[in-house]
Backbone and ligand atoms as CSV (ligand in chain L), in Angstrom:
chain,resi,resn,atom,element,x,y,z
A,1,UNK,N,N,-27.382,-16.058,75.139
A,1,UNK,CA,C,-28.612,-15.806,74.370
A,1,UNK,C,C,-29.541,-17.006,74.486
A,2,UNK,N,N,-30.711,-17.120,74.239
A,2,UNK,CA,C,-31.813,-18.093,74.542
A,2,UNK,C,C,-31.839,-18.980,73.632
A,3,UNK,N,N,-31.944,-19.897,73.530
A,3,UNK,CA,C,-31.559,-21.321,72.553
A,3,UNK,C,C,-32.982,-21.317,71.691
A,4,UNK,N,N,-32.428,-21.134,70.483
A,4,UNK,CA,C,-33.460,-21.391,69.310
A,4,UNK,C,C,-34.372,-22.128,69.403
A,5,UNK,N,N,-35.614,-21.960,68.812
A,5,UNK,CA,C,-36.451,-23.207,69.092
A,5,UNK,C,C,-37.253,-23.038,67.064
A,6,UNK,N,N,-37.513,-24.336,67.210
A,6,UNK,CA,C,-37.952,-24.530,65.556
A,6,UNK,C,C,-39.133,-24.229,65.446
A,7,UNK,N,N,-39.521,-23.164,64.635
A,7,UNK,CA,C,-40.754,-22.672,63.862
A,7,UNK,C,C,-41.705,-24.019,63.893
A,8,UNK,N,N,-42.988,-24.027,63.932
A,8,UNK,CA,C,-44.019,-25.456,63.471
A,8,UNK,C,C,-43.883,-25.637,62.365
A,9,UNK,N,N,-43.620,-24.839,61.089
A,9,UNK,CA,C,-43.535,-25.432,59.736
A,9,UNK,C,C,-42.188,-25.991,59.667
A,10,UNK,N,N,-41.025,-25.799,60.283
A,10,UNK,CA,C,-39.823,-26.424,60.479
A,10,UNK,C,C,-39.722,-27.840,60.825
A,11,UNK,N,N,-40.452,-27.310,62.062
A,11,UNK,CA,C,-40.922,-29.100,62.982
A,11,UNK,C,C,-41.287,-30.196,61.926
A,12,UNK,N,N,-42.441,-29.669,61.562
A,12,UNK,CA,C,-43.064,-30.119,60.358
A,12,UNK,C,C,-42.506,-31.040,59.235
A,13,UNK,N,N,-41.774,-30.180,58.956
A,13,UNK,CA,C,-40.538,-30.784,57.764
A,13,UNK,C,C,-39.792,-31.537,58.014
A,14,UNK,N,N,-39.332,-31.224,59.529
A,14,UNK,CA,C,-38.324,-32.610,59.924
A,14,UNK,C,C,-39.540,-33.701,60.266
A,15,UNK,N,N,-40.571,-33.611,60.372
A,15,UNK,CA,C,-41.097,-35.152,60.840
A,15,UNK,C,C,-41.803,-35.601,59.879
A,16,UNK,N,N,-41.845,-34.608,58.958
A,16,UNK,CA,C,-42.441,-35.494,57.456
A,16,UNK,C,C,-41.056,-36.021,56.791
A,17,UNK,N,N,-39.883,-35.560,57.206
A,17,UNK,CA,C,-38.765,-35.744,56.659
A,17,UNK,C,C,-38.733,-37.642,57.615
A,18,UNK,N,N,-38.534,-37.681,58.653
A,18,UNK,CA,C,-39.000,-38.856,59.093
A,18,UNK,C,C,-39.963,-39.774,59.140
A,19,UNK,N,N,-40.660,-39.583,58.110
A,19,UNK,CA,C,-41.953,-40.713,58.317
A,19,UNK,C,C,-41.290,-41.360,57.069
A,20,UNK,N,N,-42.013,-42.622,57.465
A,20,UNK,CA,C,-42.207,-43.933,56.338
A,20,UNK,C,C,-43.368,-43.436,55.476
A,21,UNK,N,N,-43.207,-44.067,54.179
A,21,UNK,CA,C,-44.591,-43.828,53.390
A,21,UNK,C,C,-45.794,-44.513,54.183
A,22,UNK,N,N,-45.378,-45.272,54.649
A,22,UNK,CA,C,-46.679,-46.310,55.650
A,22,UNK,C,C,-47.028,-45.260,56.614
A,23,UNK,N,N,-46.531,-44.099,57.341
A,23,UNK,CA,C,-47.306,-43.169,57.967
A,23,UNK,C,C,-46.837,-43.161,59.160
A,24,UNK,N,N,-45.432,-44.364,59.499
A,24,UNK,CA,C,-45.094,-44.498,60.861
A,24,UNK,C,C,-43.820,-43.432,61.087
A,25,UNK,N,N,-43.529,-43.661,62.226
A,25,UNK,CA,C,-42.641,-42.125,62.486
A,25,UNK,C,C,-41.287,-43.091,62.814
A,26,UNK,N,N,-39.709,-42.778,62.158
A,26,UNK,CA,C,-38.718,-43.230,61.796
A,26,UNK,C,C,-37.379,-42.610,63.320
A,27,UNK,N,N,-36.883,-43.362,63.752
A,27,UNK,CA,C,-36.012,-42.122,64.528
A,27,UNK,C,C,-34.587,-41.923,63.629
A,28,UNK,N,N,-34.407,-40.915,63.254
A,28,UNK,CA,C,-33.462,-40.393,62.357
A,28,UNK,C,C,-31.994,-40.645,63.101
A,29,UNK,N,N,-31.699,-40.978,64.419
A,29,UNK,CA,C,-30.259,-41.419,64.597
A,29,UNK,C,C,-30.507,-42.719,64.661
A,30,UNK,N,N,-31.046,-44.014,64.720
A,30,UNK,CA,C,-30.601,-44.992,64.974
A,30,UNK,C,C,-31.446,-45.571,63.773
A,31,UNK,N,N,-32.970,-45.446,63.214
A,31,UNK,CA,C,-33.887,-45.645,61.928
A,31,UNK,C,C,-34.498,-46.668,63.108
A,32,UNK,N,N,-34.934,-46.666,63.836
A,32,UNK,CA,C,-36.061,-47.575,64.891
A,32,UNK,C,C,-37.160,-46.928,64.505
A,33,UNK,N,N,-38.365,-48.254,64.796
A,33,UNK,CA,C,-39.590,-47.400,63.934
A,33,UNK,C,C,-40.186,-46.829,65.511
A,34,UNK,N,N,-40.669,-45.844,65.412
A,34,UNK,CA,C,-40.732,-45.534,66.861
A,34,UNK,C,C,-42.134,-45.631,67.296
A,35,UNK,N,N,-43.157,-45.346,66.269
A,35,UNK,CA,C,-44.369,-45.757,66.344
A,35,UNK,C,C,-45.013,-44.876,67.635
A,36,UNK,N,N,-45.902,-45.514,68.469
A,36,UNK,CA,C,-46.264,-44.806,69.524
A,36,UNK,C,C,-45.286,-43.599,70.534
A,37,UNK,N,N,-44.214,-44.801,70.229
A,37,UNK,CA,C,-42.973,-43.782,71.108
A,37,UNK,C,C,-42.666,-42.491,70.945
A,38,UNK,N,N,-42.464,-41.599,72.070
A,38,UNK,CA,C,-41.982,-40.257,71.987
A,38,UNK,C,C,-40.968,-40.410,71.419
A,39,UNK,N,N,-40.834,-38.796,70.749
A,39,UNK,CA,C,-39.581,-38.593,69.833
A,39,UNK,C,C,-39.783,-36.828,70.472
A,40,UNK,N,N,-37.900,-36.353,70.378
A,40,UNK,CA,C,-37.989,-35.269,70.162
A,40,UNK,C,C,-37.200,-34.759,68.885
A,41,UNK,N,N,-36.796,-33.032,68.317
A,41,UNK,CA,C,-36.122,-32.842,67.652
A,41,UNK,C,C,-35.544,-32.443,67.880
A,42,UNK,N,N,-34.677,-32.801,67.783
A,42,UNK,CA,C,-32.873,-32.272,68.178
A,42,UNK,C,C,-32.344,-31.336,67.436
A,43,UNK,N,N,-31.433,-30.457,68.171
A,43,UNK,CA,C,-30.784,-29.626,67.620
A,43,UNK,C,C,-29.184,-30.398,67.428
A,44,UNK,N,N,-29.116,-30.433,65.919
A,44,UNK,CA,C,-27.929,-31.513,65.450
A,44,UNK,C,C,-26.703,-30.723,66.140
A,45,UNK,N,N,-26.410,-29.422,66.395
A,45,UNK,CA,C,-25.365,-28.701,66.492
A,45,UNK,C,C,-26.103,-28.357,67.674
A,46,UNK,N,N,-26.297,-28.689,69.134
A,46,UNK,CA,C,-26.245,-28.095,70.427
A,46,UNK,C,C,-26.387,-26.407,70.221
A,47,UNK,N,N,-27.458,-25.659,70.419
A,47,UNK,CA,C,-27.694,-24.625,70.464
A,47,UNK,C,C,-26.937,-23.850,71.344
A,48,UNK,N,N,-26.484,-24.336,72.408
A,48,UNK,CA,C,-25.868,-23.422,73.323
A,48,UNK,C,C,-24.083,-23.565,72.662
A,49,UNK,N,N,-23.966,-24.367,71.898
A,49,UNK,CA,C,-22.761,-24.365,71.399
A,49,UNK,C,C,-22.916,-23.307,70.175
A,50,UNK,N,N,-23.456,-22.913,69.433
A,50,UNK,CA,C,-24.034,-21.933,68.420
A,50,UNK,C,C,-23.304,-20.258,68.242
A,51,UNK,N,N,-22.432,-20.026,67.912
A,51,UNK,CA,C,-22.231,-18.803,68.105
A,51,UNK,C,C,-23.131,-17.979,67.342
A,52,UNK,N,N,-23.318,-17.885,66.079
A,52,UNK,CA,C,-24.134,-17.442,65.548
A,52,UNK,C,C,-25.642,-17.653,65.546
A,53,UNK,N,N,-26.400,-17.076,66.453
A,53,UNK,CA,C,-28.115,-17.378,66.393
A,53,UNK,C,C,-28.671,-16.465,65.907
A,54,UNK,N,N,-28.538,-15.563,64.858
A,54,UNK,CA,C,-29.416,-14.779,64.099
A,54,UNK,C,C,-29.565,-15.703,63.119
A,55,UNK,N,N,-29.457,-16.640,62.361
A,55,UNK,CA,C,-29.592,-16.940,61.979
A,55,UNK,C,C,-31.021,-18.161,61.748
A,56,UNK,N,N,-32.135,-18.197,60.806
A,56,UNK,CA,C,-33.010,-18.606,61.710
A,56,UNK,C,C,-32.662,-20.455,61.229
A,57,UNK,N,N,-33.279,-21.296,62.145
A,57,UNK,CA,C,-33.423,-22.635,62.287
A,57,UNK,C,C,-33.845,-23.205,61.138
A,58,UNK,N,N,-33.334,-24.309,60.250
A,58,UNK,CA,C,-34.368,-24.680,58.910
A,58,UNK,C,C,-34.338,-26.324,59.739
A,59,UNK,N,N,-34.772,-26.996,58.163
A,59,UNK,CA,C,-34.799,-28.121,58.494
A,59,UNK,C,C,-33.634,-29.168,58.933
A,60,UNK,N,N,-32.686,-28.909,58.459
A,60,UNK,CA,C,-31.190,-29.216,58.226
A,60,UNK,C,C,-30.442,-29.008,59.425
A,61,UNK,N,N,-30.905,-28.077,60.692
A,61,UNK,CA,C,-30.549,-28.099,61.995
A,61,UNK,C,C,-31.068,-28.738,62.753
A,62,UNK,N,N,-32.105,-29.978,62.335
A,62,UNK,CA,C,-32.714,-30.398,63.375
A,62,UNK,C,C,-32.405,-32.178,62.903
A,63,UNK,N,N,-32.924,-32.859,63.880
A,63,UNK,CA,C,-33.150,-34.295,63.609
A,63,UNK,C,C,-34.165,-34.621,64.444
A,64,UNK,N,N,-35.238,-35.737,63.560
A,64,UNK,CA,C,-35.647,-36.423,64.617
A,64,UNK,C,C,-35.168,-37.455,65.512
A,65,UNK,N,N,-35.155,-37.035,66.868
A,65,UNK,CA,C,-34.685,-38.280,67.570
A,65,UNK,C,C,-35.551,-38.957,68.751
A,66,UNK,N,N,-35.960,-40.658,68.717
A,66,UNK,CA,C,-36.675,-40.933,69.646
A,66,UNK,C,C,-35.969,-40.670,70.844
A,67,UNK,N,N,-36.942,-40.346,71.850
A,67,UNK,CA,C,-36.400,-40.186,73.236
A,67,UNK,C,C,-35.945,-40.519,74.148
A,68,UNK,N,N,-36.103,-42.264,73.886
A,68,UNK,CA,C,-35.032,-43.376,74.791
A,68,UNK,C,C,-34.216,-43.966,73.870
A,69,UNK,N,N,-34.004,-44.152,72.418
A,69,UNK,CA,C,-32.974,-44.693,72.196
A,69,UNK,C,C,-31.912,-43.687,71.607
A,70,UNK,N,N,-32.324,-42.319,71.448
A,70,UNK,CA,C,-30.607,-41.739,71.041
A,70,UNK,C,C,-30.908,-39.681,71.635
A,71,UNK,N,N,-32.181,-39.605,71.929
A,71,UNK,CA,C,-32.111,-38.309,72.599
A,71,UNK,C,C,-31.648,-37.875,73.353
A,72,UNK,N,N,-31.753,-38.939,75.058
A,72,UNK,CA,C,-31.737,-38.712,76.004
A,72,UNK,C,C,-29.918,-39.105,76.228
A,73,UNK,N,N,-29.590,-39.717,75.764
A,73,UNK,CA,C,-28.091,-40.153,75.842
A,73,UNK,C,C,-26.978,-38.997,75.236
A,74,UNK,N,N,-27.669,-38.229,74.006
A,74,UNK,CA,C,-27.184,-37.101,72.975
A,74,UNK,C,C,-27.679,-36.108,74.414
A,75,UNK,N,N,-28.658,-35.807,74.743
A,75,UNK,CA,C,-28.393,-34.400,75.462
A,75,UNK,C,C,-27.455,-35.056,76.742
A,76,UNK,N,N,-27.387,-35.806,77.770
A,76,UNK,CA,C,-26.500,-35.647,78.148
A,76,UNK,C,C,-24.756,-35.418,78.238
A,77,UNK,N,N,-24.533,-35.668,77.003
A,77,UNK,CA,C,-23.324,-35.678,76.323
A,77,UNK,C,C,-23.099,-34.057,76.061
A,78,UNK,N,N,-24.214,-33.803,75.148
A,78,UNK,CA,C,-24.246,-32.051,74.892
A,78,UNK,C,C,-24.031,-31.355,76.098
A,79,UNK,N,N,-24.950,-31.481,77.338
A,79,UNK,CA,C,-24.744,-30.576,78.777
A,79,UNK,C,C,-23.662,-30.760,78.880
A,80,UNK,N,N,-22.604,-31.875,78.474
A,80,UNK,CA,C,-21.133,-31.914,79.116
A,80,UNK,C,C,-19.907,-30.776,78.393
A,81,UNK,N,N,-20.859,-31.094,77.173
A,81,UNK,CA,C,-19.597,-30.375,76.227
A,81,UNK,C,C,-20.040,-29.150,76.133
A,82,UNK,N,N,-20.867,-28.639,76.385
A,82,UNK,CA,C,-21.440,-27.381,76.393
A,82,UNK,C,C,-21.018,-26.572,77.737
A,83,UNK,N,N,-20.963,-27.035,78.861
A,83,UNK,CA,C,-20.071,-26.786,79.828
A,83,UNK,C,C,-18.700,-26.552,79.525
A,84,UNK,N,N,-18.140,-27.786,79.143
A,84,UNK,CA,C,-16.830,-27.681,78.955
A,84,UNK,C,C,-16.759,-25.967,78.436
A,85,UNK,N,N,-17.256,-26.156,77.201
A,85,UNK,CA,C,-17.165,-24.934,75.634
A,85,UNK,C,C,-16.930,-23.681,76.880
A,86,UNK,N,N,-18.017,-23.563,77.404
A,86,UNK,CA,C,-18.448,-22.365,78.347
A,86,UNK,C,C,-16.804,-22.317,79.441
A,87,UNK,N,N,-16.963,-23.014,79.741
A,87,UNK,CA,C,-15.079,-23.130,80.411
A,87,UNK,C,C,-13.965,-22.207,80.061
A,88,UNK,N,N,-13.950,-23.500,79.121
A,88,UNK,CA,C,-12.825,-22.828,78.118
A,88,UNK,C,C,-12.680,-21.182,77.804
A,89,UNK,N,N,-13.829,-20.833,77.508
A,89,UNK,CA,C,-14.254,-19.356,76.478
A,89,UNK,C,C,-14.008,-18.509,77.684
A,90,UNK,N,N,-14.445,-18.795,78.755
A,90,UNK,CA,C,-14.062,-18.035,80.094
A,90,UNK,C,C,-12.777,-17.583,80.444
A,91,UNK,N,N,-11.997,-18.927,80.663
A,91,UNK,CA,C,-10.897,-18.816,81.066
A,91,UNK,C,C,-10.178,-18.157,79.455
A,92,UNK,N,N,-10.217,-18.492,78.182
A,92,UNK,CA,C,-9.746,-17.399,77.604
A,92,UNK,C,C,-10.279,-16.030,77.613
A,93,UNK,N,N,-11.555,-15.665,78.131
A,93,UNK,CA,C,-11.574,-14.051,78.231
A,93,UNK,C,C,-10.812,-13.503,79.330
A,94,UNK,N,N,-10.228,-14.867,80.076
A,94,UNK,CA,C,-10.399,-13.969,81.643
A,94,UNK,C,C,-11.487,-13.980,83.052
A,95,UNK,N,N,-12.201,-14.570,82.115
A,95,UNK,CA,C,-12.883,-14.271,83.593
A,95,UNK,C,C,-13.109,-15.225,84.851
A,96,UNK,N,N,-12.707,-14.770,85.603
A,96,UNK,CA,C,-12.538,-15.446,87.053
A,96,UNK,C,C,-13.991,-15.710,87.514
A,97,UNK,N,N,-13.471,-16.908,88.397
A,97,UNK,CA,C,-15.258,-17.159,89.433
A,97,UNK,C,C,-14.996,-16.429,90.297
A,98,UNK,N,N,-16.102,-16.011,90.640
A,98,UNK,CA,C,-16.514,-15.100,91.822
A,98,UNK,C,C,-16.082,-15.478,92.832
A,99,UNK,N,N,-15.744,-14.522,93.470
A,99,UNK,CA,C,-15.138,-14.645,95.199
A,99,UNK,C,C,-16.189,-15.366,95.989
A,100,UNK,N,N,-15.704,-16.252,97.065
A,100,UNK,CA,C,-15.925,-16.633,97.696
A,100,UNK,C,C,-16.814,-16.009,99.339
A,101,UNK,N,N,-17.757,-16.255,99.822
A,101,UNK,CA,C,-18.197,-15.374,100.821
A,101,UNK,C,C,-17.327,-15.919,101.987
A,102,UNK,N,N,-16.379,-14.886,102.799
A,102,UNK,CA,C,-15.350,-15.308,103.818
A,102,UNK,C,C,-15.987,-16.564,104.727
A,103,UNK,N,N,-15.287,-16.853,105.547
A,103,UNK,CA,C,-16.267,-18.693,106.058
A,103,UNK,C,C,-16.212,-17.913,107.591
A,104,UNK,N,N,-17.333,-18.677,107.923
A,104,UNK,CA,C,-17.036,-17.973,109.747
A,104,UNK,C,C,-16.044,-18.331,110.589
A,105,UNK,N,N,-15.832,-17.897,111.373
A,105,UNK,CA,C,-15.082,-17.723,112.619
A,105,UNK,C,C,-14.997,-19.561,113.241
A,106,UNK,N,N,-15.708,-20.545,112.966
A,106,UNK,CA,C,-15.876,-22.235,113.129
A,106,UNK,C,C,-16.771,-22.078,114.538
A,107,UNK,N,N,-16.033,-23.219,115.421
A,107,UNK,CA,C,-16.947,-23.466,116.202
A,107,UNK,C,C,-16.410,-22.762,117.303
A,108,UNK,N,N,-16.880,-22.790,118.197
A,108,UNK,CA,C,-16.415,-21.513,119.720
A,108,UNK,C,C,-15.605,-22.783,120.667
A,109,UNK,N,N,-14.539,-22.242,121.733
A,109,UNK,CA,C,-13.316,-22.722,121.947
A,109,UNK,C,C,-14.590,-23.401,122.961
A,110,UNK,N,N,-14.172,-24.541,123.401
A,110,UNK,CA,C,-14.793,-25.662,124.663
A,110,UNK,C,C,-13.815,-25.085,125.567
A,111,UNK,N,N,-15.012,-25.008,126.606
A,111,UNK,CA,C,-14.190,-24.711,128.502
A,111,UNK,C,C,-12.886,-24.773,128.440
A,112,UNK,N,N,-12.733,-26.518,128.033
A,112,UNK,CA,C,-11.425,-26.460,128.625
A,112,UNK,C,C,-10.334,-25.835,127.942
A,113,UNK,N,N,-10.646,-25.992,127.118
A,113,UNK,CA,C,-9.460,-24.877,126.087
A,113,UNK,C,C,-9.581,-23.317,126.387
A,114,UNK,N,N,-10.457,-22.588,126.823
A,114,UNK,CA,C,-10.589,-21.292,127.468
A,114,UNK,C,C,-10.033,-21.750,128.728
A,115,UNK,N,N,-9.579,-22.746,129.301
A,115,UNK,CA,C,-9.051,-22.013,130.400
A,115,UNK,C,C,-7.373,-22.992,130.182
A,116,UNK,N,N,-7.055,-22.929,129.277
A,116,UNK,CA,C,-5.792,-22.777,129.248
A,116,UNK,C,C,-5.055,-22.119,128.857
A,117,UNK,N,N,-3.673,-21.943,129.998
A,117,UNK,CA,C,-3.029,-21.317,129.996
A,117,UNK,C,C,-1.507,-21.198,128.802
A,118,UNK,N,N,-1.513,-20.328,127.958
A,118,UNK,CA,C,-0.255,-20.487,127.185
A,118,UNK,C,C,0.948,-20.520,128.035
A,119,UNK,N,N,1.818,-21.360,127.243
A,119,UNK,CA,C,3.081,-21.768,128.022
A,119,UNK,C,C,4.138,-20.538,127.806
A,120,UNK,N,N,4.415,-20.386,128.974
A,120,UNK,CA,C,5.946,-19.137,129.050
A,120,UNK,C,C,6.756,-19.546,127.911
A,121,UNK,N,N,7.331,-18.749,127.066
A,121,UNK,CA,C,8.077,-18.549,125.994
A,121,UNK,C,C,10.170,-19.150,126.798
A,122,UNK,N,N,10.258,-19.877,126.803
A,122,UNK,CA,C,12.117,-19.801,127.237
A,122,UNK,C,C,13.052,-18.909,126.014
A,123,UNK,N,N,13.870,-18.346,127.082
A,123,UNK,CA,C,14.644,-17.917,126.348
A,123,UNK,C,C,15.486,-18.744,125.481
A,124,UNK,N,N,16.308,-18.449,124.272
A,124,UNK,CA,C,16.521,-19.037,123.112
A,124,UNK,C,C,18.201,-19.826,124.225
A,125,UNK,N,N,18.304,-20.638,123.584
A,125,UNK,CA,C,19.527,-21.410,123.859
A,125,UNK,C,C,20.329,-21.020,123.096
A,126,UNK,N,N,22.197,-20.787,123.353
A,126,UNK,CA,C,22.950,-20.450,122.578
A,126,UNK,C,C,23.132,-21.554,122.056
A,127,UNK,N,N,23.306,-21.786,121.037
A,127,UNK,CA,C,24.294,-22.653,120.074
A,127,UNK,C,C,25.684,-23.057,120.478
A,128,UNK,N,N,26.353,-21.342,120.495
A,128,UNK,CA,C,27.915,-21.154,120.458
A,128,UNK,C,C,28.238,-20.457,122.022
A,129,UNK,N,N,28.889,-21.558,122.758
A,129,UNK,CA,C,29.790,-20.583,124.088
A,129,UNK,C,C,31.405,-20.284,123.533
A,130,UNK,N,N,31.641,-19.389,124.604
A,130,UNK,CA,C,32.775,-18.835,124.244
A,130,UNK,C,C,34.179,-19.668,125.012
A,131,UNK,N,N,34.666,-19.990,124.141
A,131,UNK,CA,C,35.497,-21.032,125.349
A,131,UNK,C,C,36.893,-19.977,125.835
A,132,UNK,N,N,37.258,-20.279,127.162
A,132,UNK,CA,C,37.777,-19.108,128.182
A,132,UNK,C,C,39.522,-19.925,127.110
A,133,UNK,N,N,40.302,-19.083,126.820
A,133,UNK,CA,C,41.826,-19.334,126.673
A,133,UNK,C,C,42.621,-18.783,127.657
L,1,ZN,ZN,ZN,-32.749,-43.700,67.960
């Protein structure tokens, strides 16, 4: 399903929820004043980890987080475990990766190997003779 995204009056709330009374903008995982700096809002619980998304987004699912000191480090962590999640849930339904498309035939035999000849097969050697009494 398509990953939630926060209403503007939501947004809203989380970044008035982050400001200083002085008017500056706060980053809610580490408290750096972030000031000019980009910030995004995070989804505290990884959306794609979410089983339940009817449910709609409030303020309380989100955080503000600036974008170089705790965003960008948090989503890569999330893509990992969110993979993983997706793994797991697979291999307990069952479901297999897709077949493979057969591989070709490789590379074509060089001369000299087309013109050799397979070696005559010998007949098998006994092991056991029969000794004459
Ligand atoms: Zn931070």
């Amino acid at each position: 399903m398509a990953r939630r995204e926060f209403t503007n009056a939501v947004y809203a709330q989380i970044v008035k929820r982050a400001m200083l009374p002085s008017g500056e903008i706060v980053c809610e995982g580490c408290g750096l004043v972030l000031g000019k700096k980009a910030y995004h809002i995070d989804h505290t619980i990884p959306d794609g980890l979410q089983v339940d998304k009817s449910r709609k987004l409030t303020a309380a699912d989100g955080k503000l987080l600036g974008v170089e000191c705790c965003h960008k480090p948090k989503t890569a962590e999330d893509v990992k475990i969110i993979s993983k999640a997706k793994h797991v849930e697979a291999n307990y339904l069952g479901i297999k990766a897709p077949k493979q498309k057969l591989r070709g035939p490789g590379f074509p035999k060089s001369p000299k190997a087309e013109r050799r000849q397979p070696k005559p097969i010998l007949p098998a050697r006994q092991l056991y003779k029969e000794i004459d009494a």
